[in-house]
PDB file as gemmi writes it, atoms N, CA and C in Angstrom:
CRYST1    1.000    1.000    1.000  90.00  90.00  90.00 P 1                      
ATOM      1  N   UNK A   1     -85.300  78.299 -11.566  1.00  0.00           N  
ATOM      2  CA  UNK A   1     -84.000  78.201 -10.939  1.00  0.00           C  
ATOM      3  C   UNK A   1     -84.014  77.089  -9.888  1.00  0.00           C  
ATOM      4  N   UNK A   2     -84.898  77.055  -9.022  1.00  0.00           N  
ATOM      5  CA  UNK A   2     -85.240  75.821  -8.235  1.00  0.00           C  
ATOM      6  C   UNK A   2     -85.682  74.339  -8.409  1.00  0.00           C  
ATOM      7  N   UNK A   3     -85.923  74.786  -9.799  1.00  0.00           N  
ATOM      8  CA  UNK A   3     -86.623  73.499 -10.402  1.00  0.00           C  
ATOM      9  C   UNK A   3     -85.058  72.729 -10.934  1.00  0.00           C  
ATOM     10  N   UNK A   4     -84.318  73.569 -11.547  1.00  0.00           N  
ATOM     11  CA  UNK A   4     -83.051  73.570 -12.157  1.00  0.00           C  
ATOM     12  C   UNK A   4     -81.972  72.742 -10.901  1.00  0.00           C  
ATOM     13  N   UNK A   5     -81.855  73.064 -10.053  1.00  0.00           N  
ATOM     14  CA  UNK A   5     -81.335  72.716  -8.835  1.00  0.00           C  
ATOM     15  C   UNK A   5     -82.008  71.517  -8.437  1.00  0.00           C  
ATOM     16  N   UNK A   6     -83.188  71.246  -8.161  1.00  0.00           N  
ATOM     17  CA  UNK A   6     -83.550  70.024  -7.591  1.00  0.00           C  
ATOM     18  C   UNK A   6     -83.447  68.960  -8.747  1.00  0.00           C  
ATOM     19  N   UNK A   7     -83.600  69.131 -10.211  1.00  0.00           N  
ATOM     20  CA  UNK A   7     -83.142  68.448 -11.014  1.00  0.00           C  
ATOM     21  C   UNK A   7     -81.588  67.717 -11.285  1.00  0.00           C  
ATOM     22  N   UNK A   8     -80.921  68.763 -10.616  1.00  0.00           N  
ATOM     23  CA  UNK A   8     -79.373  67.956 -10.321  1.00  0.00           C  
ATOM     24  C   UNK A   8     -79.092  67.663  -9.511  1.00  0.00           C  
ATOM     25  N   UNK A   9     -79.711  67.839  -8.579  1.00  0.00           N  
ATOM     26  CA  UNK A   9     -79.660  66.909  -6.668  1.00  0.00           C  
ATOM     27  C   UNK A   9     -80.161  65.401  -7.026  1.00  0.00           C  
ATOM     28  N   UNK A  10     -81.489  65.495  -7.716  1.00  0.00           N  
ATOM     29  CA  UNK A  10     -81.964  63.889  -8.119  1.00  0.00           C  
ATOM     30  C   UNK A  10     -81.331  63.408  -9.032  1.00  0.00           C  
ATOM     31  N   UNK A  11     -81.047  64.152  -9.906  1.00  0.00           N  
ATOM     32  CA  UNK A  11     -80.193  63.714 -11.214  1.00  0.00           C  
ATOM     33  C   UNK A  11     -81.109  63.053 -12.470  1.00  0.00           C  
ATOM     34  N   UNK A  12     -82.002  64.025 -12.595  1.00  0.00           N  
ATOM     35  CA  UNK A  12     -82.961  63.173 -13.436  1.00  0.00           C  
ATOM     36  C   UNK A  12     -82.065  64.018 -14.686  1.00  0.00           C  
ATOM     37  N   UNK A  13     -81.379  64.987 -14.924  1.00  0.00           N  
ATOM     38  CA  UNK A  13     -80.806  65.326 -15.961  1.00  0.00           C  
ATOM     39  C   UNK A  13     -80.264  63.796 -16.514  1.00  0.00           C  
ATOM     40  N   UNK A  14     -79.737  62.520 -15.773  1.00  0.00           N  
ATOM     41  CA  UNK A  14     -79.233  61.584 -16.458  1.00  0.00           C  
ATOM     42  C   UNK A  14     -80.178  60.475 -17.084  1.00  0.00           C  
ATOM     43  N   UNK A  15     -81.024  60.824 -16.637  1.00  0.00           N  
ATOM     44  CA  UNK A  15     -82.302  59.676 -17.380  1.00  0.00           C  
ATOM     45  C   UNK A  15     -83.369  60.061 -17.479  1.00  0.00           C  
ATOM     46  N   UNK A  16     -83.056  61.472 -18.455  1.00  0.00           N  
ATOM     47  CA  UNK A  16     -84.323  62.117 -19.698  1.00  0.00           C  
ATOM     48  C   UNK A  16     -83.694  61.783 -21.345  1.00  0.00           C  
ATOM     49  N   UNK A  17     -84.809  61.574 -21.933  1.00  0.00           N  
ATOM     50  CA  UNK A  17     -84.540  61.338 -23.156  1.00  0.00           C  
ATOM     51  C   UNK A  17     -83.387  61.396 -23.824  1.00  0.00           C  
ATOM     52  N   UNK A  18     -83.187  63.051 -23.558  1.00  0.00           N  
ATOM     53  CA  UNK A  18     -81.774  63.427 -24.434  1.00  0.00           C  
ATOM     54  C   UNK A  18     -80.825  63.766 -23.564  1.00  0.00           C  
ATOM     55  N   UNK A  19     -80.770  62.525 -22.494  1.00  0.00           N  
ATOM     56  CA  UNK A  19     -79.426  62.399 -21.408  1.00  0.00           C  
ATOM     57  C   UNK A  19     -78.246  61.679 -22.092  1.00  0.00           C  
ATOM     58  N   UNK A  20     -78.438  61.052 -23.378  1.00  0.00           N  
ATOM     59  CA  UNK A  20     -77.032  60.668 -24.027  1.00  0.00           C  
ATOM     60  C   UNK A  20     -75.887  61.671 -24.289  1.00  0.00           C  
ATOM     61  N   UNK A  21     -76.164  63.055 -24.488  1.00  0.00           N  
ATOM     62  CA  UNK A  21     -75.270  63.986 -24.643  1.00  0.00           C  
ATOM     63  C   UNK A  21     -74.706  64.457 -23.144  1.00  0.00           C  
ATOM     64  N   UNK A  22     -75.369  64.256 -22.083  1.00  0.00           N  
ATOM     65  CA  UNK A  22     -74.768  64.566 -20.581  1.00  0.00           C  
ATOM     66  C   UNK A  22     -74.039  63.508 -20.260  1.00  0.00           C  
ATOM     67  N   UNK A  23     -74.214  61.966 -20.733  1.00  0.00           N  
ATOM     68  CA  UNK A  23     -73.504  61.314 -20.112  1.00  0.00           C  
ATOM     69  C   UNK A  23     -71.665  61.213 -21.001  1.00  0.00           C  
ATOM     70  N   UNK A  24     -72.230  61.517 -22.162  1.00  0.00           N  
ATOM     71  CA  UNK A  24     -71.379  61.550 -22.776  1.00  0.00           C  
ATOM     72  C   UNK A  24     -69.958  62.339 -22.487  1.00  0.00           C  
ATOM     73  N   UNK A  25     -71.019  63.632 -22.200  1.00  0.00           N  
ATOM     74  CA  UNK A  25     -70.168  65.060 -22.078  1.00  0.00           C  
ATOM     75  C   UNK A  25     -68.949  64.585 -20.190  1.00  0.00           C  
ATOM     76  N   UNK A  26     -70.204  63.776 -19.672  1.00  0.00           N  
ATOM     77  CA  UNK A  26     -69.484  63.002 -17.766  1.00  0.00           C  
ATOM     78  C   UNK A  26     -68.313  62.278 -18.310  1.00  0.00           C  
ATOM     79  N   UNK A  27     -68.685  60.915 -18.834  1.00  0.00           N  
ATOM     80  CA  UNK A  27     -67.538  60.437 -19.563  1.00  0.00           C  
ATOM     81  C   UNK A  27     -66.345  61.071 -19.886  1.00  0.00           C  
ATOM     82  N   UNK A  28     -66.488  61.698 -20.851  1.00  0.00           N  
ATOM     83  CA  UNK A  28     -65.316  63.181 -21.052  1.00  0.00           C  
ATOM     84  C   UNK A  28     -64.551  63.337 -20.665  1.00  0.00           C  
ATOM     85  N   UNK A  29     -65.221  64.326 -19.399  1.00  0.00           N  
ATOM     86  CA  UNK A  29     -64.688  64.792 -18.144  1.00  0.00           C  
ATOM     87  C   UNK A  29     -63.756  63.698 -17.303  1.00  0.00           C  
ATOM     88  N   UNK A  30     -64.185  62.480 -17.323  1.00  0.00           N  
ATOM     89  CA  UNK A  30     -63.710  61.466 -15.974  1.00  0.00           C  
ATOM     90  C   UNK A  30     -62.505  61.384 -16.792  1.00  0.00           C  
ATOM     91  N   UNK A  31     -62.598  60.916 -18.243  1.00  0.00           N  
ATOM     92  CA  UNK A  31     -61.694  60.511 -18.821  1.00  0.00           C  
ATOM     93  C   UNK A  31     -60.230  61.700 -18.794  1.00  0.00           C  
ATOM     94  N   UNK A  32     -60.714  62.576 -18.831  1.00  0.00           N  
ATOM     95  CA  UNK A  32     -59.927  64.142 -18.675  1.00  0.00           C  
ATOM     96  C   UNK A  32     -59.258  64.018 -17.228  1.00  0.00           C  
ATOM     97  N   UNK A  33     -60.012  63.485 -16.712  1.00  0.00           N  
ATOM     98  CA  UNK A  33     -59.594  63.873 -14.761  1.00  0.00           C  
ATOM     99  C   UNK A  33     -58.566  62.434 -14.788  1.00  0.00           C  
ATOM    100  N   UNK A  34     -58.502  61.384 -15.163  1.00  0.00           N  
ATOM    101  CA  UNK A  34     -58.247  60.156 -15.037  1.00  0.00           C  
ATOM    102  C   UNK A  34     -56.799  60.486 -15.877  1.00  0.00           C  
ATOM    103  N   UNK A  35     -56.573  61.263 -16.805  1.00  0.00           N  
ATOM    104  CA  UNK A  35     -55.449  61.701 -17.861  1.00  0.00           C  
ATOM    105  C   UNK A  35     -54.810  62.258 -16.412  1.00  0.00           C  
ATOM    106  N   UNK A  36     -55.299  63.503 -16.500  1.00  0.00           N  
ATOM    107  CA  UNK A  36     -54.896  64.428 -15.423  1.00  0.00           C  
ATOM    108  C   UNK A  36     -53.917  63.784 -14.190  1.00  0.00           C  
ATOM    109  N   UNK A  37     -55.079  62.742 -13.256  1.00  0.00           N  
ATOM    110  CA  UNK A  37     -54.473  62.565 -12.391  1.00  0.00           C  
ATOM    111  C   UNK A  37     -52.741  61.564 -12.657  1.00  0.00           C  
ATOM    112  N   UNK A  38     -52.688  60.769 -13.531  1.00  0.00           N  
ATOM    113  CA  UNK A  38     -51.748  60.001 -14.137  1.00  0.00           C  
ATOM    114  C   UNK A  38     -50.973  60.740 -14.377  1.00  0.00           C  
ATOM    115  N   UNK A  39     -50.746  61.786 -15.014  1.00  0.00           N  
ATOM    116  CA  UNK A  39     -49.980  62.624 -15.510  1.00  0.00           C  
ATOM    117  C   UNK A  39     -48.812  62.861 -13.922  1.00  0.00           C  
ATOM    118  N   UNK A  40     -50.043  63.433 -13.273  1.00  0.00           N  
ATOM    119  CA  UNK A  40     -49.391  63.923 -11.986  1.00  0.00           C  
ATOM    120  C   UNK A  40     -48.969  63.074 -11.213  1.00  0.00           C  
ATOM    121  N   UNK A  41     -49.340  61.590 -11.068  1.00  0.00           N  
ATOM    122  CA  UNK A  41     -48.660  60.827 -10.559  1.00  0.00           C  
ATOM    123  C   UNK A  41     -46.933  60.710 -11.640  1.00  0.00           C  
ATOM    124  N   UNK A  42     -46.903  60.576 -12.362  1.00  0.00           N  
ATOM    125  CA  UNK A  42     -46.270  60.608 -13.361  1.00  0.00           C  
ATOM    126  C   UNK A  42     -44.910  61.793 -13.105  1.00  0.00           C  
ATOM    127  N   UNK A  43     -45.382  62.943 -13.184  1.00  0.00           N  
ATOM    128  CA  UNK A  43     -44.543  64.155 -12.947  1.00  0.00           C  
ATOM    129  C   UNK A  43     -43.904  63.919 -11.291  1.00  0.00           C  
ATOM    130  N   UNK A  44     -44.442  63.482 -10.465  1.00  0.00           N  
ATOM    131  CA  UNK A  44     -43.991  63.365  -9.041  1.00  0.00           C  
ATOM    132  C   UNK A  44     -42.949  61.785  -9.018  1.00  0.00           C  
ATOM    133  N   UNK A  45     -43.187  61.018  -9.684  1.00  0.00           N  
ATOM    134  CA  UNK A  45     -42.658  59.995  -9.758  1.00  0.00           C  
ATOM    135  C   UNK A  45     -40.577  60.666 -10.292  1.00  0.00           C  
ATOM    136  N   UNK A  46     -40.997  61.548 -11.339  1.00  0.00           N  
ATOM    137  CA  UNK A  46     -39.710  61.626 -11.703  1.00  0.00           C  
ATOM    138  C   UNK A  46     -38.927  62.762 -11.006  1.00  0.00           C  
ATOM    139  N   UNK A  47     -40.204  63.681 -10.121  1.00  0.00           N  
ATOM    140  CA  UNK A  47     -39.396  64.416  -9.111  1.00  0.00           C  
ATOM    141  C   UNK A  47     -38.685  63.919  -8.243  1.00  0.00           C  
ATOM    142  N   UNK A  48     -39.186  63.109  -7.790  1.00  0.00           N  
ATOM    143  CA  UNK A  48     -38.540  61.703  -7.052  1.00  0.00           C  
ATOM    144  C   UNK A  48     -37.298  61.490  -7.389  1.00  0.00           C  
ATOM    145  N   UNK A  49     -37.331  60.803  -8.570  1.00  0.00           N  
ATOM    146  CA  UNK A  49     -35.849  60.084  -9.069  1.00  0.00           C  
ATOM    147  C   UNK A  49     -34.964  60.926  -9.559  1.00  0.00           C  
ATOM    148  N   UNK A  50     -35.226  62.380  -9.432  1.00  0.00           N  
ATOM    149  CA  UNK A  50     -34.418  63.803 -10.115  1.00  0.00           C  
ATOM    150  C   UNK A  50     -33.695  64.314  -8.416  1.00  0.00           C  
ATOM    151  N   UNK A  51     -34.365  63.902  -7.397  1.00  0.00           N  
ATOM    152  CA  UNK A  51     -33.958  64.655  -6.093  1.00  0.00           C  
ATOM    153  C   UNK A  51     -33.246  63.062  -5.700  1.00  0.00           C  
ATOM    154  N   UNK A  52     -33.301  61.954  -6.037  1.00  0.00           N  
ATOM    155  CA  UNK A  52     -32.689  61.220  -5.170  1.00  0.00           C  
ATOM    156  C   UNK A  52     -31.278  60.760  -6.495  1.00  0.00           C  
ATOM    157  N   UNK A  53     -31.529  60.600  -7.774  1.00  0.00           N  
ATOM    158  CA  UNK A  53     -30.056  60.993  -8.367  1.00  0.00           C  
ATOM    159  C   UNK A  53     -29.270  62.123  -7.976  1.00  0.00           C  
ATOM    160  N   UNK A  54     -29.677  63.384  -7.552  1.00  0.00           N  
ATOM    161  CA  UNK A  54     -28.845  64.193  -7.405  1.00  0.00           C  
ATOM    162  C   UNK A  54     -28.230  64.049  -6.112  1.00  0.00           C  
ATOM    163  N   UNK A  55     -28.724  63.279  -4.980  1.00  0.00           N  
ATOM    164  CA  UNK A  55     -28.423  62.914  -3.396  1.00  0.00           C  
ATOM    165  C   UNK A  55     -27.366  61.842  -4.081  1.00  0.00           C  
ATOM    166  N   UNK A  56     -27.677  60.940  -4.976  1.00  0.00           N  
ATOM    167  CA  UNK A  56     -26.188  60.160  -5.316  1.00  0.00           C  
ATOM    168  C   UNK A  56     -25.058  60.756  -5.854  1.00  0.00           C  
ATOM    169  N   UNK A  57     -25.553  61.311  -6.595  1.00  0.00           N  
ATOM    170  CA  UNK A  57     -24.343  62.631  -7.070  1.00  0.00           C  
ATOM    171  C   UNK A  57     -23.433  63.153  -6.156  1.00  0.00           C  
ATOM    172  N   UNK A  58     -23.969  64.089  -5.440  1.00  0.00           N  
ATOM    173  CA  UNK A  58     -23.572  64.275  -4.536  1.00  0.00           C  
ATOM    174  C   UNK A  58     -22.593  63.671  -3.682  1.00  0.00           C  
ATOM    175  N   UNK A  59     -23.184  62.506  -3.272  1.00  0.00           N  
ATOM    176  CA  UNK A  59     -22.604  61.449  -2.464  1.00  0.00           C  
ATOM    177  C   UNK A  59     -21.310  60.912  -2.827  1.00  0.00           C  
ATOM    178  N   UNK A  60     -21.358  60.595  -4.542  1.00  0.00           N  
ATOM    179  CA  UNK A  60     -20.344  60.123  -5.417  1.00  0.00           C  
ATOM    180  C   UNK A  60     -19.027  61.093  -5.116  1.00  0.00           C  
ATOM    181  N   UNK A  61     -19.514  62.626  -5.510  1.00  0.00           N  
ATOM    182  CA  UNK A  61     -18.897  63.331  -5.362  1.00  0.00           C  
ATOM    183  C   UNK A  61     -17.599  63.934  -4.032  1.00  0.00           C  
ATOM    184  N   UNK A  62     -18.443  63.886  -2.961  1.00  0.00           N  
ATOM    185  CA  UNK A  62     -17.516  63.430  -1.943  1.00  0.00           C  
ATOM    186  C   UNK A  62     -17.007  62.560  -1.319  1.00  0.00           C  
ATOM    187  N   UNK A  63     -17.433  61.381  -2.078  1.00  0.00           N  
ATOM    188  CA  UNK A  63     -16.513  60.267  -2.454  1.00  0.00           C  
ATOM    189  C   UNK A  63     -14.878  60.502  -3.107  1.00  0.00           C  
ATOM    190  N   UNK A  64     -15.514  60.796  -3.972  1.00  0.00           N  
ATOM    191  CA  UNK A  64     -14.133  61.035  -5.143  1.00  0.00           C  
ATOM    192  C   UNK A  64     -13.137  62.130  -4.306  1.00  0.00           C  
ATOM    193  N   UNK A  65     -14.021  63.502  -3.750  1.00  0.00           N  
ATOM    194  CA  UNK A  65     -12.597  64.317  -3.108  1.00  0.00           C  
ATOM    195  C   UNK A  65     -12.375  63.458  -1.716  1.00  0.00           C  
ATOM    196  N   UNK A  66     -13.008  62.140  -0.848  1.00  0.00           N  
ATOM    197  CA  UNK A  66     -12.142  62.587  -0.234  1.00  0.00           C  
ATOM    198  C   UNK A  66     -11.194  61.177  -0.617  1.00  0.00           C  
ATOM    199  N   UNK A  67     -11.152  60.267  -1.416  1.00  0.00           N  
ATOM    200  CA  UNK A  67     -10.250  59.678  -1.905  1.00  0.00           C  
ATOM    201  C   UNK A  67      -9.311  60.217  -2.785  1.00  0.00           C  
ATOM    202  N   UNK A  68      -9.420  61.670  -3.382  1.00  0.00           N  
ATOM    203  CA  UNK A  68      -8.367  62.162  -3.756  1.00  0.00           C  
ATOM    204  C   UNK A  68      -7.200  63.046  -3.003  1.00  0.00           C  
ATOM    205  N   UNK A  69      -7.907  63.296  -1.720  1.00  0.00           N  
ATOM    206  CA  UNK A  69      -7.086  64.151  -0.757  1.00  0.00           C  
ATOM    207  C   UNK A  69      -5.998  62.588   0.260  1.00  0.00           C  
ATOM    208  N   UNK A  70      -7.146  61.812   0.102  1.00  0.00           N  
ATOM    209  CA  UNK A  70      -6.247  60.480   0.606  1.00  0.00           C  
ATOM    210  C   UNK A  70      -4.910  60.040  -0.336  1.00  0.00           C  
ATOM    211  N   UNK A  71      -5.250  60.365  -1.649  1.00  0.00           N  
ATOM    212  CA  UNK A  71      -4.257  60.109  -2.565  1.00  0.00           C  
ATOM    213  C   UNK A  71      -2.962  61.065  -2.261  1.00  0.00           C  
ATOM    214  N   UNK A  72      -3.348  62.384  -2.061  1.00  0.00           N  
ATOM    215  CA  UNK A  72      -2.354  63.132  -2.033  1.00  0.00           C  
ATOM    216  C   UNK A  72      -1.691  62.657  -0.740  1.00  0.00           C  
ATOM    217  N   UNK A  73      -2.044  62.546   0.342  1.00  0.00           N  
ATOM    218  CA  UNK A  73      -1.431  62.571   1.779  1.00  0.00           C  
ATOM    219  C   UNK A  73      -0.466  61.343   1.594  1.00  0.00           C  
ATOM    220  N   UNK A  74      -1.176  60.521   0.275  1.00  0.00           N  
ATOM    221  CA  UNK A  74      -0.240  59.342   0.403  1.00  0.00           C  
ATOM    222  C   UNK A  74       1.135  59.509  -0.697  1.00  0.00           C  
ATOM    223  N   UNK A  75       1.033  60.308  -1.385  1.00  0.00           N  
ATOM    224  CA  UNK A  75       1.826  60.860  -2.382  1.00  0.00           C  
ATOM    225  C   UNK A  75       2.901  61.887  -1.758  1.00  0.00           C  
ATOM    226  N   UNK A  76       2.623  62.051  -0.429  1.00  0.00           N  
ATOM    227  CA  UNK A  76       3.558  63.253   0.195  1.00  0.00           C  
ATOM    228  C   UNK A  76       4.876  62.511   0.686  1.00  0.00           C  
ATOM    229  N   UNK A  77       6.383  63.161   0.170  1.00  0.00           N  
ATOM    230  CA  UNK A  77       7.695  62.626   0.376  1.00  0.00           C  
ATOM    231  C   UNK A  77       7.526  62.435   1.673  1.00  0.00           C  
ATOM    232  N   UNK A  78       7.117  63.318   2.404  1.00  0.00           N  
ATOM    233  CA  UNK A  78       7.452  62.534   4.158  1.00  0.00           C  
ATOM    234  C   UNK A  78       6.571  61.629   4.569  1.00  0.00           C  
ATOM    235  N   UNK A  79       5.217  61.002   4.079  1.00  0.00           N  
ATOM    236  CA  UNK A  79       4.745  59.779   4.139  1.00  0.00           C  
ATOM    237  C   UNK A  79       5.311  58.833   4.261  1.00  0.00           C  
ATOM    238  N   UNK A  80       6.174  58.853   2.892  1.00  0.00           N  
ATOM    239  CA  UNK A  80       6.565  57.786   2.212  1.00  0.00           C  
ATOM    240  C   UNK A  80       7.869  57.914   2.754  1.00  0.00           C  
ATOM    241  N   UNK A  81       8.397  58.092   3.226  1.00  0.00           N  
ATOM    242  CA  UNK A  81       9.686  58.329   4.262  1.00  0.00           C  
ATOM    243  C   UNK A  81       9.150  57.264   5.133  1.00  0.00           C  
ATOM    244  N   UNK A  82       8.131  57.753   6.566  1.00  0.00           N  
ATOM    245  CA  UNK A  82       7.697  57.307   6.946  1.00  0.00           C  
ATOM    246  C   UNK A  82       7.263  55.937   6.901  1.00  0.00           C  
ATOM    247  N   UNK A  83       7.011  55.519   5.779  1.00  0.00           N  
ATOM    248  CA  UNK A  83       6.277  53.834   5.274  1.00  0.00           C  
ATOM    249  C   UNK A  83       8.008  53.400   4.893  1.00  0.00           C  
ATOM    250  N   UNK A  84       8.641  54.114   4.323  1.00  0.00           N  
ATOM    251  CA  UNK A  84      10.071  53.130   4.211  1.00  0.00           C  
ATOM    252  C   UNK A  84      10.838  53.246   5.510  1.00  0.00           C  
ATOM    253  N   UNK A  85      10.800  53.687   6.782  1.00  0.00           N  
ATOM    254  CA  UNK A  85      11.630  53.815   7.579  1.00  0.00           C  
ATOM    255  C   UNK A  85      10.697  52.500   8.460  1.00  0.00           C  
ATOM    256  N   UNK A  86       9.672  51.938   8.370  1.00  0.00           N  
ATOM    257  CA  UNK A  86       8.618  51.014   8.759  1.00  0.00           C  
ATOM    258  C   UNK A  86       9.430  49.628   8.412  1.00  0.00           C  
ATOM    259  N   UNK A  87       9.951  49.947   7.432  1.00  0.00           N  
ATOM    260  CA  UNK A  87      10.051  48.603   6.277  1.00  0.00           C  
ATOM    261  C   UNK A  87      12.295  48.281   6.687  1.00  0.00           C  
ATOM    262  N   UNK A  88      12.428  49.406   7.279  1.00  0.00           N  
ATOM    263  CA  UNK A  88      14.259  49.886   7.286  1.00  0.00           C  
ATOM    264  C   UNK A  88      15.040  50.129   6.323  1.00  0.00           C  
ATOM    265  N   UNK A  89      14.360  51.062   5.349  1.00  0.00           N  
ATOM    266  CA  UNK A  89      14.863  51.537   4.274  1.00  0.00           C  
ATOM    267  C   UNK A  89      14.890  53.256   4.750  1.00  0.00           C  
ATOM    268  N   UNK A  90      16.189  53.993   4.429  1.00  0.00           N  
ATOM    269  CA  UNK A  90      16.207  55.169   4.919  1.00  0.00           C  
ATOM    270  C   UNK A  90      16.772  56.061   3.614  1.00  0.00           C  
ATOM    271  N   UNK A  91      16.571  57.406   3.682  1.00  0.00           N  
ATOM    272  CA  UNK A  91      16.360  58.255   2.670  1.00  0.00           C  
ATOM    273  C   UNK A  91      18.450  58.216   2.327  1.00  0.00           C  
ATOM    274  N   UNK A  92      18.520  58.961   1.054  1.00  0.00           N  
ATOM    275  CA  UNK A  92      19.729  58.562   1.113  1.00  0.00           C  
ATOM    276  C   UNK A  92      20.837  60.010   1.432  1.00  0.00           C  
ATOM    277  N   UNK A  93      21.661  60.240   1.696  1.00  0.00           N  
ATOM    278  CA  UNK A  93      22.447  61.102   2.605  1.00  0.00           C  
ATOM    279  C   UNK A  93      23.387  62.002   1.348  1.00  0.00           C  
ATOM    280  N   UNK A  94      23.459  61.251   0.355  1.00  0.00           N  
ATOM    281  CA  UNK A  94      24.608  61.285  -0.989  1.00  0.00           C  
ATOM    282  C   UNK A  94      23.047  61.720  -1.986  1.00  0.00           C  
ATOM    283  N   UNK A  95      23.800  62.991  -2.567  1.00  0.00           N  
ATOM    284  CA  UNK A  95      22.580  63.826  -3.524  1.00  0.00           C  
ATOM    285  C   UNK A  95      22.504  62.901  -4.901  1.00  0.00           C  
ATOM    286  N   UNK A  96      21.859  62.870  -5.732  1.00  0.00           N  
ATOM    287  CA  UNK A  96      21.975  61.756  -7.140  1.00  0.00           C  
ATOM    288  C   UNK A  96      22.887  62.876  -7.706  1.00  0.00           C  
ATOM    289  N   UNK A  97      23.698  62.188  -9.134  1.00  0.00           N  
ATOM    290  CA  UNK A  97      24.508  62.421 -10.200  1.00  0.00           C  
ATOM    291  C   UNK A  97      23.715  62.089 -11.376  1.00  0.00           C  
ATOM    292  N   UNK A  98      23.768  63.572 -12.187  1.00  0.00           N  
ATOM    293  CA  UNK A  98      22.806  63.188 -13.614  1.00  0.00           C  
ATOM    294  C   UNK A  98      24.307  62.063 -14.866  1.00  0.00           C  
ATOM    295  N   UNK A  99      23.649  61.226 -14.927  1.00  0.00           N  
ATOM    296  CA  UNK A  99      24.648  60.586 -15.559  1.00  0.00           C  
ATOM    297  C   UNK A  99      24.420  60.935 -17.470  1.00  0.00           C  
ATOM    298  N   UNK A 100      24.999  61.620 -17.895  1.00  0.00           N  
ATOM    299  CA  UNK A 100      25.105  61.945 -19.490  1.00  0.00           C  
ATOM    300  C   UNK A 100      25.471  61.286 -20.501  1.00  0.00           C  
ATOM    301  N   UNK A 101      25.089  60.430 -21.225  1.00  0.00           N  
ATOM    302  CA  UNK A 101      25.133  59.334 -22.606  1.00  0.00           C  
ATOM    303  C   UNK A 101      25.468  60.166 -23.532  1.00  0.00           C  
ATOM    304  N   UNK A 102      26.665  59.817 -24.496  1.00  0.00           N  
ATOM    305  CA  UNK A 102      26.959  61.066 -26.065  1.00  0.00           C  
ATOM    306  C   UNK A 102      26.727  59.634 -27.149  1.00  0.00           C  
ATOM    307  N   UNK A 103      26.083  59.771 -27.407  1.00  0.00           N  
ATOM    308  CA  UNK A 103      25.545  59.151 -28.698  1.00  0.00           C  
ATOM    309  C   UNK A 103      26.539  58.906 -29.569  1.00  0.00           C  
ATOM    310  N   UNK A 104      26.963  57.794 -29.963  1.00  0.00           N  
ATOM    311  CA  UNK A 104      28.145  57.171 -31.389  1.00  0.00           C  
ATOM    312  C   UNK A 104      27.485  57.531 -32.370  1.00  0.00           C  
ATOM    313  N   UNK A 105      27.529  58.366 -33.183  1.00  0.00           N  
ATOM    314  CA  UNK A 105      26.807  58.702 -34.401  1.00  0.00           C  
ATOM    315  C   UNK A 105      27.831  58.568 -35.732  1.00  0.00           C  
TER     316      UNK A 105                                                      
END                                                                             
């Protein structure tokens, strides 16, 4: 057991005869860990761009309501009263008349 232990502190397991199957088996492994770590750079990369599209989203989003609440305020009859009484155009006092066309058939 001690002998076993000081053999992998020196590392003569890598340069005995039939150390081609240990280095092989190291190789492996690095190559495994080297997958691994990529991967995970990989997966964090698109956590990234999944939390900062959705911060634009977002953003877009209260964009759009509050240019649509601007739309309405500007769409409101007493606004627009307001913007023609600016200009000296005033609302009119006399109600409209539906005017009725009978078709010459």
């Amino acid at each position: 057991m001690k002998k076993n232990i000081y053999s992998i502190l020196k590392g003569t397991f890598l340069v005995n005869d039939d150390s081609f199957k240990n280095w092989r088996f190291i190789i492996f492994i690095s190559g495994l860990a080297l997958i691994m770590i990529a991967s995970s750079h990989s997966a964090d990369k698109k956590v990234y761009k999944i939390a900062r599209l959705n911060n634009e989203a977002k953003e877009m989003r209260s964009a759009f309501v509050d240019g649509r609440s601007k739309l309405m305020r500007l769409k409101m009859e007493s606004e627009i009263a307001n913007k023609m009484k600016e200009k000296g155009l005033s609302q009119s006092v006399i109600p409209p008349k539906k005017i009725k066309v009978k078709s010459q058939n």
